[in-house]
C-alpha angles and dihedrals in degrees: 000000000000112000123187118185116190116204120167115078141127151103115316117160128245104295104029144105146267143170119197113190116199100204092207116194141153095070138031109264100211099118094040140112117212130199150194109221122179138182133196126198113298095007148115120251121259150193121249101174148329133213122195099229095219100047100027093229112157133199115198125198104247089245087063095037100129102004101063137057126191115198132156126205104223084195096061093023087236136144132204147196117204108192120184131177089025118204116214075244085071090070105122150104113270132216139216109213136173133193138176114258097243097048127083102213125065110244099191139063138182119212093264132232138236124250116188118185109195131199 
C-alpha cells in the first residue's frame, strides 16, 4: 500500500521561502510519477509540477516556472518542493501524489498541507 506523508508548511510571507518533503513507502517507486497538487478556496485542484522518478524529469505548471523546483532522494524515497519568491496566490494546501508511469490519473494522495503566503 503506497503511503505519502507531506510535512513543511506554513506561513511564510511574500517573498520567502519554503521547502515541503512527501516520505513515500510501501512500493518502489521506480516506475512512478510523482506530483505537487494544490488548491486553494474555492478551487480546483491543480497541478503545480511532476517529476519521473527514474529519470528525475520534471513538468511545472507556467505560474511556478522559476520559483519553484521539484526533486525527489532515491536513497530516503522522498520527495520535495522547494518554493522560493512566494506570491500570496500561492496560498493553498498542498498535495503529495503518485501515479504509475503508464497511467494518466494520479492514485495516490498524501493528507495535504497548508501553505499560507502573507503580505
Amino acid at each position: 500500500q503506497v503511503q505519502l506523508v507531506e510535512s513543511g508548511g506554513g506561513l511564510v510571507q511574500a517573498g520567502g521561502s519554503l521547502r515541503l518533503s512527501c516520505a513515500a513507502s510501501g512500493r518502489t517507486f521506480s516506475s512512478y510519477t510523482m506530483g505537487w497538487f494544490r488548491q486553494a478556496p474555492g478551487e480546483e485542484r491543480e497541478l503545480v509540477a511532476s517529476i519521473t522518478w527514474s529519470t528525475s524529469a520534471t513538468s511545472y505548471a507556467d505560474s511556478v516556472k522559476g520559483r519553484f523546483t521539484i526533486s525527489r532522494d532515491i536513497t530516503k524515497n522522498t520527495l520535495y518542493l522547494q518554493m522560493n519568491n512566494l506570491k500570496l496566490e500561492d496560498t493553498a494546501v498542498y498535495y503529495c501524489a503518485a501515479r504509475l508511469r503508464y497511467l494518466s490519473n494520479f492514485g495516490y494522495w498524501g493528507q495535504g498541507t497548508q501553505v499560507t503566503v502573507s503580505s
